[in-house]
N, CA, C and O atoms as a Maestro MAE file, in Angstrom:
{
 s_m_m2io_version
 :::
 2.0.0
}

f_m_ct {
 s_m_title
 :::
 protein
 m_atom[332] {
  # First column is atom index #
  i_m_mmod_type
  r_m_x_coord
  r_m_y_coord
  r_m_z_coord
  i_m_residue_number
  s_m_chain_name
  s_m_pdb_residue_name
  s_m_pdb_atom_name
  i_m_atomic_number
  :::
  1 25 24.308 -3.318 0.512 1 A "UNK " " N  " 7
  2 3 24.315 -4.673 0.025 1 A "UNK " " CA " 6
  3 2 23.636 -5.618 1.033 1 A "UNK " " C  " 6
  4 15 22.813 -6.421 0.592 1 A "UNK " " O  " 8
  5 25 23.875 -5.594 2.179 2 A "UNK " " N  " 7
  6 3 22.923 -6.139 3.322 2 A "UNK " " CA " 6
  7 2 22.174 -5.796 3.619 2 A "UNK " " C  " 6
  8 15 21.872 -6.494 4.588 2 A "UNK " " O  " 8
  9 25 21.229 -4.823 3.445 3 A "UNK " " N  " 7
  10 3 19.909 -4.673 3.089 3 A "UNK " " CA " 6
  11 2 19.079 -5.319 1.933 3 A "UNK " " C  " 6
  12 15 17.990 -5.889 1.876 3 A "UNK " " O  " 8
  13 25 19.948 -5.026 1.133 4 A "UNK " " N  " 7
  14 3 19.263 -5.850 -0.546 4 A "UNK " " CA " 6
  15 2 19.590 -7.572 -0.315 4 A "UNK " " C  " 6
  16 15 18.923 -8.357 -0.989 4 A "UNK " " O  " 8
  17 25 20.401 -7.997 0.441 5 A "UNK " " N  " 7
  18 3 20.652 -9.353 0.678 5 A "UNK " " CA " 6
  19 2 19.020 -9.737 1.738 5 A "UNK " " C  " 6
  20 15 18.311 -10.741 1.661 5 A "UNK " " O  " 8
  21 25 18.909 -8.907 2.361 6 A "UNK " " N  " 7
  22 3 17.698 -9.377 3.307 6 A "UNK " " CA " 6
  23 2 16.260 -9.127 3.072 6 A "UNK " " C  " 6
  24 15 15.235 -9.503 3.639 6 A "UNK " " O  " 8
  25 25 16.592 -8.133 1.735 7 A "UNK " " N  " 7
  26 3 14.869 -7.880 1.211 7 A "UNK " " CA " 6
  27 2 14.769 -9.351 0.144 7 A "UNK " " C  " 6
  28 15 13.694 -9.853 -0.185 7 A "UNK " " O  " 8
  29 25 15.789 -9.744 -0.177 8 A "UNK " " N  " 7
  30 3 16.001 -10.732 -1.122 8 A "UNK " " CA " 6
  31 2 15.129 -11.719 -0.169 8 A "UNK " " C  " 6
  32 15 13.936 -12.004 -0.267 8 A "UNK " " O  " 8
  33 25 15.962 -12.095 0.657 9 A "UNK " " N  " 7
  34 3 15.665 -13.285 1.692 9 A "UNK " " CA " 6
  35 2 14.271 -13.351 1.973 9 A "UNK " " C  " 6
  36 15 13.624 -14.268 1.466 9 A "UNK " " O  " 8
  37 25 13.697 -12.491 2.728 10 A "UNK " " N  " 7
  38 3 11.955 -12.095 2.704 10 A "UNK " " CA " 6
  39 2 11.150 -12.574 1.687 10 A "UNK " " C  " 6
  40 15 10.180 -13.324 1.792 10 A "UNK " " O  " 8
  41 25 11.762 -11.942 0.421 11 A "UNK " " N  " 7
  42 3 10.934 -11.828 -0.978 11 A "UNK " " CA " 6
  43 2 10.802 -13.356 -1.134 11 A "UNK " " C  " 6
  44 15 9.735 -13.762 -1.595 11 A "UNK " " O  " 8
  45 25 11.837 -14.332 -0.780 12 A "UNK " " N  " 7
  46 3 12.351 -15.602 -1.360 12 A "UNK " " CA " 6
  47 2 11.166 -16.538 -0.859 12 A "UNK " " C  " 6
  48 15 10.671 -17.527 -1.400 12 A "UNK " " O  " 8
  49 25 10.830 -15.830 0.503 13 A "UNK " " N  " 7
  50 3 10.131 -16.623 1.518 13 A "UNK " " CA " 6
  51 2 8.666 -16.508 0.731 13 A "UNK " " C  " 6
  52 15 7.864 -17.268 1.272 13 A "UNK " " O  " 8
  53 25 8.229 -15.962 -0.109 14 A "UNK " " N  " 7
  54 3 6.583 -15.897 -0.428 14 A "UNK " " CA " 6
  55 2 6.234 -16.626 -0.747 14 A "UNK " " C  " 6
  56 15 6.496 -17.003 -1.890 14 A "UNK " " O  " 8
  57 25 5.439 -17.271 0.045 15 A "UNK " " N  " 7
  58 3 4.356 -18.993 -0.576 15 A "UNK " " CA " 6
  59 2 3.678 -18.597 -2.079 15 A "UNK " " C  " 6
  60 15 2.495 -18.723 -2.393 15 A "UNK " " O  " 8
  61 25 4.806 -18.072 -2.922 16 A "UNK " " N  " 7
  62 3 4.020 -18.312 -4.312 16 A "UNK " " CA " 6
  63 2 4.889 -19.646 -5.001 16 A "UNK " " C  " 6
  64 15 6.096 -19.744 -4.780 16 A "UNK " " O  " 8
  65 25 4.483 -20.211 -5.478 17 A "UNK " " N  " 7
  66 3 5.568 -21.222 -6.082 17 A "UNK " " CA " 6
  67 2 6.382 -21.163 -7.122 17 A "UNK " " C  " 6
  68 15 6.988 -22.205 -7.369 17 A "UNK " " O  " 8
  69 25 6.539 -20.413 -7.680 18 A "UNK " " N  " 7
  70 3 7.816 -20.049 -8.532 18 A "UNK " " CA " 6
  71 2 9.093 -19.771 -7.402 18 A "UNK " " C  " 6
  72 15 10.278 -19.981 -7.662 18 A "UNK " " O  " 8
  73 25 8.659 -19.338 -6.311 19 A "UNK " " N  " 7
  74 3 9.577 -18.635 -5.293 19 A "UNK " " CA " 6
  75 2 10.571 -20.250 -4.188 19 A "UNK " " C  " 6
  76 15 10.692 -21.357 -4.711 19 A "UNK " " O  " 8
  77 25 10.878 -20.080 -3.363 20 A "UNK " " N  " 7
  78 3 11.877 -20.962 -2.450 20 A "UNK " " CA " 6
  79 2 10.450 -21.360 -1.255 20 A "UNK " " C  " 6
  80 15 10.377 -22.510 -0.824 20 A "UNK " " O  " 8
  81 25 9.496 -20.393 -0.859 21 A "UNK " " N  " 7
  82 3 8.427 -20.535 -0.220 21 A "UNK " " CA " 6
  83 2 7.261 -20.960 -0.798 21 A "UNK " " C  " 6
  84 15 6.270 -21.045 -0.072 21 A "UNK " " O  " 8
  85 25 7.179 -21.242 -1.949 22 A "UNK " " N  " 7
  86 3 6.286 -22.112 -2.716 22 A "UNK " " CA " 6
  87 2 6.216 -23.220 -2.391 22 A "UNK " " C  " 6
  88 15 5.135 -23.717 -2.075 22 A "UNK " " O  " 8
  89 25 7.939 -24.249 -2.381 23 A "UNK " " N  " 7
  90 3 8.570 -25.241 -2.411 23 A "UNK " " CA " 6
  91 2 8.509 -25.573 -0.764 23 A "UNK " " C  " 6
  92 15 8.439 -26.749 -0.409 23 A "UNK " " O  " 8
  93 25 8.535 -24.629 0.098 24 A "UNK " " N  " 7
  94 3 8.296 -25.195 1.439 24 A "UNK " " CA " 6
  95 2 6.647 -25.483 1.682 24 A "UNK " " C  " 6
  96 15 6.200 -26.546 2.113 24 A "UNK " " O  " 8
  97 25 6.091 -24.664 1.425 25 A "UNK " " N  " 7
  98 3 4.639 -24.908 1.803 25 A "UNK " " CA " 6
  99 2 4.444 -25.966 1.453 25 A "UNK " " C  " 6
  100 15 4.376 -26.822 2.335 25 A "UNK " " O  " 8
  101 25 4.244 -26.436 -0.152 26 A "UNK " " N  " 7
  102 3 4.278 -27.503 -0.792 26 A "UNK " " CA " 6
  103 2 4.491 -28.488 -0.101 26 A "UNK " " C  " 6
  104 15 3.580 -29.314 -0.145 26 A "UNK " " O  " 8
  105 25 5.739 -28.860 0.825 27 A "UNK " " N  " 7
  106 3 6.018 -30.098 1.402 27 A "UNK " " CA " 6
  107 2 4.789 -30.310 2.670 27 A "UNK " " C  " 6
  108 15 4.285 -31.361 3.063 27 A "UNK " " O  " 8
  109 25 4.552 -28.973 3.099 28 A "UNK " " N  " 7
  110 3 3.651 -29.008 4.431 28 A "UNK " " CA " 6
  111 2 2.210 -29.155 4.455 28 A "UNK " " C  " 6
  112 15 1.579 -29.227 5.510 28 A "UNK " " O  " 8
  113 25 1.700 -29.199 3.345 29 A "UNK " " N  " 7
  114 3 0.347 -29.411 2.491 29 A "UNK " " CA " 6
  115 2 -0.176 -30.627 2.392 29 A "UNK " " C  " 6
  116 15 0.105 -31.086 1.285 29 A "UNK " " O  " 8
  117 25 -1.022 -31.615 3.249 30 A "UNK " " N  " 7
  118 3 -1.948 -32.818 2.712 30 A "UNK " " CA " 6
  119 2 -1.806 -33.051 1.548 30 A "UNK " " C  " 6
  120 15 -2.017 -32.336 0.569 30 A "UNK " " O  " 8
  121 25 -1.367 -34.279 1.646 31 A "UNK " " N  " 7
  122 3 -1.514 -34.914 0.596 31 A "UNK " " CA " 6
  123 2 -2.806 -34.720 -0.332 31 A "UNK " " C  " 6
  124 15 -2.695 -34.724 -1.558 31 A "UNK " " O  " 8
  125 25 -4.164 -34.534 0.380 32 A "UNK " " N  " 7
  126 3 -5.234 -34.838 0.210 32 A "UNK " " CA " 6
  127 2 -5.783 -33.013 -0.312 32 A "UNK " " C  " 6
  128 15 -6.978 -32.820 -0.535 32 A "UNK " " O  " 8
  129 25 -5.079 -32.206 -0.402 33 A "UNK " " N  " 7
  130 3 -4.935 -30.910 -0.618 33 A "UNK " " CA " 6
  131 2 -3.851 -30.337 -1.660 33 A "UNK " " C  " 6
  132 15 -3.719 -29.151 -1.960 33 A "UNK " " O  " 8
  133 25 -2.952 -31.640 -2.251 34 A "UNK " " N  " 7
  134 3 -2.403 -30.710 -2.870 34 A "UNK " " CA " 6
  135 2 -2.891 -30.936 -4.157 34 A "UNK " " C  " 6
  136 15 -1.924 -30.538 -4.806 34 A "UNK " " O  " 8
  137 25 -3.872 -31.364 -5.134 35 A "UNK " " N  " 7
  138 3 -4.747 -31.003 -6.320 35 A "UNK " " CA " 6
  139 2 -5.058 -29.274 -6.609 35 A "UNK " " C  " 6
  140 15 -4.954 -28.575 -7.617 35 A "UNK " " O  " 8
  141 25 -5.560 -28.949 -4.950 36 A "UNK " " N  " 7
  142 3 -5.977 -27.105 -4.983 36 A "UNK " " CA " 6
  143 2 -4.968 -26.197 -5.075 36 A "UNK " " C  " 6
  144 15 -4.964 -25.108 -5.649 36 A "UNK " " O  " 8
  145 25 -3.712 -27.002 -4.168 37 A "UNK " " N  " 7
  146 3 -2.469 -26.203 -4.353 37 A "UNK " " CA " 6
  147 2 -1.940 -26.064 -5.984 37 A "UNK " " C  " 6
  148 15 -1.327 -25.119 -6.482 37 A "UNK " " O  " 8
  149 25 -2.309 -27.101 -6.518 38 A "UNK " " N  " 7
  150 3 -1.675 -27.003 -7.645 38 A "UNK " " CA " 6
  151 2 -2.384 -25.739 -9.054 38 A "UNK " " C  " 6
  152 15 -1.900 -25.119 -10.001 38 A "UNK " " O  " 8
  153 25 -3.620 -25.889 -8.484 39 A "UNK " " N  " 7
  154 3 -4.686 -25.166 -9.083 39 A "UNK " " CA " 6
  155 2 -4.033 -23.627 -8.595 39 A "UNK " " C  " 6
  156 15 -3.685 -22.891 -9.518 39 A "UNK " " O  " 8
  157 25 -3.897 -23.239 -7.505 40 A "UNK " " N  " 7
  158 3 -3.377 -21.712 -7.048 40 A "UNK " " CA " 6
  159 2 -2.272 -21.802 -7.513 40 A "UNK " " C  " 6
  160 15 -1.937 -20.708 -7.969 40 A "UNK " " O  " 8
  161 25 -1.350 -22.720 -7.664 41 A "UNK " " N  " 7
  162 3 0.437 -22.398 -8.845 41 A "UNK " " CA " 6
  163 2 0.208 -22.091 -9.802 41 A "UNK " " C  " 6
  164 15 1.177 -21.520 -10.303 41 A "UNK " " O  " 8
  165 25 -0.797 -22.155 -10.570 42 A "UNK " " N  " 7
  166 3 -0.745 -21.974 -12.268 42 A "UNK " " CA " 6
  167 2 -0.740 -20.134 -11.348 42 A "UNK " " C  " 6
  168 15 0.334 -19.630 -11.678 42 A "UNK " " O  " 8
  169 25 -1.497 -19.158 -10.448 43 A "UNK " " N  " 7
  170 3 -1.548 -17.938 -10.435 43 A "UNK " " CA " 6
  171 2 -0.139 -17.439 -9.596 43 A "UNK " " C  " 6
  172 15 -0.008 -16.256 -9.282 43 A "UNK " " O  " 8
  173 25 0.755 -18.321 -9.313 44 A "UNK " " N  " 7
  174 3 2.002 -17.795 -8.587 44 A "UNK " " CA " 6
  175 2 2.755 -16.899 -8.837 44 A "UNK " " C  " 6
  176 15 3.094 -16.027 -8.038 44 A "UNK " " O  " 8
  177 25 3.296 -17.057 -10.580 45 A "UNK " " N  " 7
  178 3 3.900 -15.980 -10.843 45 A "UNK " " CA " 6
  179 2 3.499 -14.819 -11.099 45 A "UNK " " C  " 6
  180 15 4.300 -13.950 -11.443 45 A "UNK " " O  " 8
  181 25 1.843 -14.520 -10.950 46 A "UNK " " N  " 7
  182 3 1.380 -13.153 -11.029 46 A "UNK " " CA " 6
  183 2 1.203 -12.793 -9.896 46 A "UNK " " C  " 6
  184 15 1.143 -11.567 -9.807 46 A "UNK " " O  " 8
  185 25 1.039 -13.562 -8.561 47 A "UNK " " N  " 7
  186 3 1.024 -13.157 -6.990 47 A "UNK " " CA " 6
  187 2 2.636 -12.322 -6.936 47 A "UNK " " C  " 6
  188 15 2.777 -11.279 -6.298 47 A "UNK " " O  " 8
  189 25 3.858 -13.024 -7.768 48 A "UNK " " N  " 7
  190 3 5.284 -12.716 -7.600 48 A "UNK " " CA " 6
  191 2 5.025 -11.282 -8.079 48 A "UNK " " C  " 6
  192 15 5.232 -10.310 -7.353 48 A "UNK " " O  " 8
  193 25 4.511 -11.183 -9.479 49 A "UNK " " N  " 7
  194 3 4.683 -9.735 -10.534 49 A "UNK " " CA " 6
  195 2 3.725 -9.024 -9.794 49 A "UNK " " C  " 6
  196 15 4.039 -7.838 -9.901 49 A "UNK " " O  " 8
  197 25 2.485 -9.155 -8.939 50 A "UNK " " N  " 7
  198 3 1.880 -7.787 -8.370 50 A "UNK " " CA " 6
  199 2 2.884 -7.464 -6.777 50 A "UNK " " C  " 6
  200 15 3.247 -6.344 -6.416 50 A "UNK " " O  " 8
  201 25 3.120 -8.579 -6.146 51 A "UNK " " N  " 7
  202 3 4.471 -7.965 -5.317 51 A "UNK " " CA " 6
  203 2 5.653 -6.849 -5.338 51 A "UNK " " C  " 6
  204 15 6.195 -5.990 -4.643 51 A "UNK " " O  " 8
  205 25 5.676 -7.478 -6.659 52 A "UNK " " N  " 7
  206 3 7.196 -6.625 -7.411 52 A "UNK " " CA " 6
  207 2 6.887 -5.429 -7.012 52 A "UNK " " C  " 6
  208 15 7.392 -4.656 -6.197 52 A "UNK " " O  " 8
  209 25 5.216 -5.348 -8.290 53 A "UNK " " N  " 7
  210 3 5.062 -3.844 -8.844 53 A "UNK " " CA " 6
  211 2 4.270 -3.260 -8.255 53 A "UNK " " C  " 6
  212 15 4.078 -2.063 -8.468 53 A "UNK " " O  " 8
  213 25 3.542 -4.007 -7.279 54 A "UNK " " N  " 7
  214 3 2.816 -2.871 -6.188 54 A "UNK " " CA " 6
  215 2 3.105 -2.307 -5.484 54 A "UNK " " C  " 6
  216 15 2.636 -2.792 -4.455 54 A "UNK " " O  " 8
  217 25 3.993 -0.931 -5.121 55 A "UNK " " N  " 7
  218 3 4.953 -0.477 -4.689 55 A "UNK " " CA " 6
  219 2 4.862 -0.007 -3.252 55 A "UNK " " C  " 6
  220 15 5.889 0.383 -2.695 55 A "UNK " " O  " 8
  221 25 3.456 -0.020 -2.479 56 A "UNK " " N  " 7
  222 3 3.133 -0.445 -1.232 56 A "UNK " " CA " 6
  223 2 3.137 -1.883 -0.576 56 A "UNK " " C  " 6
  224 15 3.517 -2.105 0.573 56 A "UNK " " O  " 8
  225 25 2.958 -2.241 -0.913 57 A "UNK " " N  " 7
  226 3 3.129 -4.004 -1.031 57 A "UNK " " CA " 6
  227 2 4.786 -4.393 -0.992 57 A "UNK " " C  " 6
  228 15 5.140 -5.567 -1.103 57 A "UNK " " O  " 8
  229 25 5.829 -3.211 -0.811 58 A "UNK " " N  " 7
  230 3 7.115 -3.545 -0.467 58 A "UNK " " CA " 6
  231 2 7.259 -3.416 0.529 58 A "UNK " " C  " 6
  232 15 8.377 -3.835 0.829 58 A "UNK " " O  " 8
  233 25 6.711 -3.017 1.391 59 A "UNK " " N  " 7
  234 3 6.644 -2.440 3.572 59 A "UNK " " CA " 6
  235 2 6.788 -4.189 3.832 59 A "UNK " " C  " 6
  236 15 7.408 -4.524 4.842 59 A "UNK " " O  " 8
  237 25 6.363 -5.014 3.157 60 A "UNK " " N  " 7
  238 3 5.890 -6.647 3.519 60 A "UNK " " CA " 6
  239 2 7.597 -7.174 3.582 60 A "UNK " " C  " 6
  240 15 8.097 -7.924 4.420 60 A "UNK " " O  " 8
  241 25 8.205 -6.574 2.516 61 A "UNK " " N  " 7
  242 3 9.693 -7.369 2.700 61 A "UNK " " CA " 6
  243 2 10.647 -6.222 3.048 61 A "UNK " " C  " 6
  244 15 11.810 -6.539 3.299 61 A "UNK " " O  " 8
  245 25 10.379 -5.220 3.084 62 A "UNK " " N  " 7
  246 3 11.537 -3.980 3.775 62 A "UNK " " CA " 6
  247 2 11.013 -3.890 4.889 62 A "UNK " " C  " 6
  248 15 12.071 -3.650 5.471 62 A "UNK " " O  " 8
  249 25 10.171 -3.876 5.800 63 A "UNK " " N  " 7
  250 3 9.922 -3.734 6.974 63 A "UNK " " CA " 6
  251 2 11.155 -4.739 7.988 63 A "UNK " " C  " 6
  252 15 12.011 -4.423 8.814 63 A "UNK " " O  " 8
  253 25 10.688 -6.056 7.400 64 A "UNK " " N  " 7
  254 3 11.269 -7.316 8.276 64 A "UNK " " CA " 6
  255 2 12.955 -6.819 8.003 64 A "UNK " " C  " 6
  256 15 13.697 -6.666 8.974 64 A "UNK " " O  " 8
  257 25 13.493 -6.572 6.456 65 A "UNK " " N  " 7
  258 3 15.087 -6.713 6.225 65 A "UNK " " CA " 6
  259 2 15.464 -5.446 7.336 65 A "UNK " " C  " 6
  260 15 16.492 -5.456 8.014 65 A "UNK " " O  " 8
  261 25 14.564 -4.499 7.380 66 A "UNK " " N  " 7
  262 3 15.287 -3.292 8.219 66 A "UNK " " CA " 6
  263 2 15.432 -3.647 9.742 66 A "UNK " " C  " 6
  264 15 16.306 -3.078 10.395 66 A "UNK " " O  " 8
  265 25 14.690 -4.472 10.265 67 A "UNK " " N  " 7
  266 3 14.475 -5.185 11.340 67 A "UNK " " CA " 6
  267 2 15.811 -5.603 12.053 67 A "UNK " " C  " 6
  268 15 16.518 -5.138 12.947 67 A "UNK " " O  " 8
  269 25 15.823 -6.916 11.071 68 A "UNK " " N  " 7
  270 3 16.983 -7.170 11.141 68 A "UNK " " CA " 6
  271 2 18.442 -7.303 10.284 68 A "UNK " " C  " 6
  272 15 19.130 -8.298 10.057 68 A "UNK " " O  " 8
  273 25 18.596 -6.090 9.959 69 A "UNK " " N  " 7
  274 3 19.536 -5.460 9.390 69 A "UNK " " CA " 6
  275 2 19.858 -4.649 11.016 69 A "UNK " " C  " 6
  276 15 20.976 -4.863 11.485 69 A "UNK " " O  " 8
  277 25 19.004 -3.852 11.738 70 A "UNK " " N  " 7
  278 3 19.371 -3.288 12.962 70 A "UNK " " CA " 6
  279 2 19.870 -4.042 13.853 70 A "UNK " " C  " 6
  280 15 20.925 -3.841 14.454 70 A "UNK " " O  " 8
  281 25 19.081 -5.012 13.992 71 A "UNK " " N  " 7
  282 3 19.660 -6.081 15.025 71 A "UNK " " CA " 6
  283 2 21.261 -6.571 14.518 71 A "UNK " " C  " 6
  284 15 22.004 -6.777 15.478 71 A "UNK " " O  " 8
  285 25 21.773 -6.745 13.414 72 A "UNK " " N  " 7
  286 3 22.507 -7.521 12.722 72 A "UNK " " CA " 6
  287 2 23.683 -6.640 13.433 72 A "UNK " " C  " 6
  288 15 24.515 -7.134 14.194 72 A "UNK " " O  " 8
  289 25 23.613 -4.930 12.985 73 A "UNK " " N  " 7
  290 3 24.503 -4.146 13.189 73 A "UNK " " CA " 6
  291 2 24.233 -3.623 14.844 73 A "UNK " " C  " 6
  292 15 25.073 -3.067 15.552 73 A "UNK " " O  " 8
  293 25 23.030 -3.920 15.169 74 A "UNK " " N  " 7
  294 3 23.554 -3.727 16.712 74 A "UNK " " CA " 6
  295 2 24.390 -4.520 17.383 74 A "UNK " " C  " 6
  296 15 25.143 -4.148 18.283 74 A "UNK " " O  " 8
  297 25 24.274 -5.634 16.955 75 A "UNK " " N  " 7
  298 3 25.030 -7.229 17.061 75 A "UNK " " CA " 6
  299 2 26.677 -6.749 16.973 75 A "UNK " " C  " 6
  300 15 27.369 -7.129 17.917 75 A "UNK " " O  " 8
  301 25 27.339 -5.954 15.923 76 A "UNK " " N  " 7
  302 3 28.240 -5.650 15.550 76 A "UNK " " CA " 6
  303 2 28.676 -4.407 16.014 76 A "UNK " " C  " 6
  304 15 29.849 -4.122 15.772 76 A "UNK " " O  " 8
  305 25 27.987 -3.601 16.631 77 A "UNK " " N  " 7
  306 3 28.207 -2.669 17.609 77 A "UNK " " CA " 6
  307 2 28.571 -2.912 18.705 77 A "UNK " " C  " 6
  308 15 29.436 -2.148 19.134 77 A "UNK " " O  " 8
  309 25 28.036 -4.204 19.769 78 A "UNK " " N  " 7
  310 3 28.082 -4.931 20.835 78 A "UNK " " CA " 6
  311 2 29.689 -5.450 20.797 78 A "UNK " " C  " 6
  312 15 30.515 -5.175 21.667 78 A "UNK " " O  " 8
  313 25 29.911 -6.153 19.754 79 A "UNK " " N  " 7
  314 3 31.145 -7.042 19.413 79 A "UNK " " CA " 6
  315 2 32.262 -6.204 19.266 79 A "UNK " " C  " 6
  316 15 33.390 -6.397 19.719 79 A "UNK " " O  " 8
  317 25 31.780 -5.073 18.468 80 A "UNK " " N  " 7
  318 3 32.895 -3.950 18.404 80 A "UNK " " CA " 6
  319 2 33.300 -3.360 19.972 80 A "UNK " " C  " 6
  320 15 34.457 -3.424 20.388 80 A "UNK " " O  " 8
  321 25 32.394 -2.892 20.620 81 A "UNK " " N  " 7
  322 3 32.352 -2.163 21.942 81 A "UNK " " CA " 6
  323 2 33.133 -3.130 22.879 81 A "UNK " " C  " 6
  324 15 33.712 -2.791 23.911 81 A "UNK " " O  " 8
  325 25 33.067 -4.266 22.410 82 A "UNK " " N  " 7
  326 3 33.725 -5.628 23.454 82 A "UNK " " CA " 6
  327 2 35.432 -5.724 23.583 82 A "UNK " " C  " 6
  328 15 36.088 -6.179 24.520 82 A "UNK " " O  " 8
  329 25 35.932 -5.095 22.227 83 A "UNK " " N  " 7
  330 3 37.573 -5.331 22.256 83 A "UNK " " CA " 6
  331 2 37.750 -4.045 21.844 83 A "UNK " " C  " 6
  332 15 38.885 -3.602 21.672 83 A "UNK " " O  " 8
  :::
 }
 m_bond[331] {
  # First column is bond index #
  i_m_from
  i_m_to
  i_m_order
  :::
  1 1 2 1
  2 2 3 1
  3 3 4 2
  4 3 5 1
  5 5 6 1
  6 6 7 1
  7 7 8 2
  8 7 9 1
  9 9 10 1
  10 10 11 1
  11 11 12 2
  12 11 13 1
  13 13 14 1
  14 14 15 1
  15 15 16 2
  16 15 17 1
  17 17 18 1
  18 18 19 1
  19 19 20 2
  20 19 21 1
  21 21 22 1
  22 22 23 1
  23 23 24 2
  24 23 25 1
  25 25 26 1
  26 26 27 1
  27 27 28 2
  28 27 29 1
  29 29 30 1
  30 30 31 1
  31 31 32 2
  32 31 33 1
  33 33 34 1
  34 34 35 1
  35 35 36 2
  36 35 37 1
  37 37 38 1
  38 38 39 1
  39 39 40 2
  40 39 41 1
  41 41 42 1
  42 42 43 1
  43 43 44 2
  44 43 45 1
  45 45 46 1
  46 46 47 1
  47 47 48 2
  48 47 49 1
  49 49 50 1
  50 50 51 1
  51 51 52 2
  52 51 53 1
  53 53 54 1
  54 54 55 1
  55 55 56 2
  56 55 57 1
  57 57 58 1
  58 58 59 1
  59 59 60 2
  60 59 61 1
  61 61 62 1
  62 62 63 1
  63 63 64 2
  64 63 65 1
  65 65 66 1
  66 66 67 1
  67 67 68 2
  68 67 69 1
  69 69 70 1
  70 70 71 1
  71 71 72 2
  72 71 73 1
  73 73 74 1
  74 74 75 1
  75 75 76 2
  76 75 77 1
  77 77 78 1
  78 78 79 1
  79 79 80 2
  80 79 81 1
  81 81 82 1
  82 82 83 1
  83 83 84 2
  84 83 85 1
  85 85 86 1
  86 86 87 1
  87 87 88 2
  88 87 89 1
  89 89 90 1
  90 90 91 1
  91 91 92 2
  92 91 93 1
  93 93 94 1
  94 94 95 1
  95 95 96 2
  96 95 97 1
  97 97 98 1
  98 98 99 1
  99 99 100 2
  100 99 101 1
  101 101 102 1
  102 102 103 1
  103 103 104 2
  104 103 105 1
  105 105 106 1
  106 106 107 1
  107 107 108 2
  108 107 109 1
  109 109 110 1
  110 110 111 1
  111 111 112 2
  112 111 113 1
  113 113 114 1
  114 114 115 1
  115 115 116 2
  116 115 117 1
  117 117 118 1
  118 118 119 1
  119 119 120 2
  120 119 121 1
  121 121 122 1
  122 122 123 1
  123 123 124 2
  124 123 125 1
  125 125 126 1
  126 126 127 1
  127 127 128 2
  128 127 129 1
  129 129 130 1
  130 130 131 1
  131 131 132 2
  132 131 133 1
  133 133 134 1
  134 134 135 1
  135 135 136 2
  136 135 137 1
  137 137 138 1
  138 138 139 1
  139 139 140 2
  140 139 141 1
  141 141 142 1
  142 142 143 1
  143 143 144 2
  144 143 145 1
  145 145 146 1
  146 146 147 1
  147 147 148 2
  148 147 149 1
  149 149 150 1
  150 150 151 1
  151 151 152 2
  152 151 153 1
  153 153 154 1
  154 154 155 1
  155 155 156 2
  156 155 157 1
  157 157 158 1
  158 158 159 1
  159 159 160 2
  160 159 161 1
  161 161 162 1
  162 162 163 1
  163 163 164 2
  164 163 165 1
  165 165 166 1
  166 166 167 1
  167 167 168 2
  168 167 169 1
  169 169 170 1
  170 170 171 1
  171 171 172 2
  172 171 173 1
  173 173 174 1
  174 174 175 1
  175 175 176 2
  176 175 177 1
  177 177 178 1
  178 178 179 1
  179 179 180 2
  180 179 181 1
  181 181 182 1
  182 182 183 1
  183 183 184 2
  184 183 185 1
  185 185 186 1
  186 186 187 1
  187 187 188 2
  188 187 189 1
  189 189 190 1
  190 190 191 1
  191 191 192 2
  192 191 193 1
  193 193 194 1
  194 194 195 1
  195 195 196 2
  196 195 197 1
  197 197 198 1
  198 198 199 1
  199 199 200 2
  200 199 201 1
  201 201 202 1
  202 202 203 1
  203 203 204 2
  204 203 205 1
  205 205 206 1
  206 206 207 1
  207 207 208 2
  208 207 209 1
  209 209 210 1
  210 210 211 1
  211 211 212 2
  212 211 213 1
  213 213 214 1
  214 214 215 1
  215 215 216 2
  216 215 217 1
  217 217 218 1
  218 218 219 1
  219 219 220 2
  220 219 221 1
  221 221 222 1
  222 222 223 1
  223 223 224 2
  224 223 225 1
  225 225 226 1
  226 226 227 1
  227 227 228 2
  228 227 229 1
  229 229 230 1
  230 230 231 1
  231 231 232 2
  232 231 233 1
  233 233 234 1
  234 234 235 1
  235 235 236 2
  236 235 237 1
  237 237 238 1
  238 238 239 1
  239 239 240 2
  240 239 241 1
  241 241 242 1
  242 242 243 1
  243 243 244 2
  244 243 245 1
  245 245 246 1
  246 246 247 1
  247 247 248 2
  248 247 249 1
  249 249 250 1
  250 250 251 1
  251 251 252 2
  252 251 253 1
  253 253 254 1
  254 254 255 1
  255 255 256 2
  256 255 257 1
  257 257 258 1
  258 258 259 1
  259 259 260 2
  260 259 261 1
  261 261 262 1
  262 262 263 1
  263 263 264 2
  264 263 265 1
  265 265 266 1
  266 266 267 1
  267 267 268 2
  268 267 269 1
  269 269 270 1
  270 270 271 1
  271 271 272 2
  272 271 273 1
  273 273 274 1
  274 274 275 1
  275 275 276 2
  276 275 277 1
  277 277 278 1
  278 278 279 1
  279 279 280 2
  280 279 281 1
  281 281 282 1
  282 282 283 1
  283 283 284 2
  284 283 285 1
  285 285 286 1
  286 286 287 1
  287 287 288 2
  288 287 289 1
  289 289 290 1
  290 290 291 1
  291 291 292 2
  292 291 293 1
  293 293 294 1
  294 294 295 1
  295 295 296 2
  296 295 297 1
  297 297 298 1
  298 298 299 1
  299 299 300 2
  300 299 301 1
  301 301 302 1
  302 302 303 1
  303 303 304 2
  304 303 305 1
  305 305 306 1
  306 306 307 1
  307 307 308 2
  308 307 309 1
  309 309 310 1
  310 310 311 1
  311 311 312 2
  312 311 313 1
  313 313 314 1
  314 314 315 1
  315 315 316 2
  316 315 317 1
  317 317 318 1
  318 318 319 1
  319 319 320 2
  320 319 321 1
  321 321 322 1
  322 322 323 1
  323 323 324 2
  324 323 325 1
  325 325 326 1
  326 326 327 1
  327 327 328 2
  328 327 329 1
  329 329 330 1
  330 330 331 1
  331 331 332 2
  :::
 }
}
């Protein structure tokens, strides 16, 4: 479940705009730039659907969750070993 909680988290982060990282970029974007941004949103949710289904193209958000998923439980190994 904390693995799938952190591939979630990753996935969430993709500057496509249907996504939570759409909505951040967006704020960080010139004013004077966001006409083009808006032009690349109409293709967001197919940047989301070739993510999904390109099934190499998952190393991008399981790499990072396994990362720190290790760290998380080394974290909890440390804490355990402590008392």
């Amino acid at each position: 479940a904390v693995m799938l909680n952190f591939t979630l988290f990753f996935f969430n982060l993709v500057p496509a705009p249907p996504l939570d990282g759409g909505w951040i970029v967006q704020r960080f974007i010139p004013y004077r730039y966001r006409p083009q941004f808006e032009q690349y949103a109409v293709y967001g949710p197919f940047v989301v659907m070739a993510l999904v289904m390109i099934s190499p193209l998952r190393v991008i958000f399981t790499w990072p969750a396994q990362q720190l998923l290790g760290l998380v439980y080394g974290l909890f190994g440390a804490i355990a070993g402590i008392g």
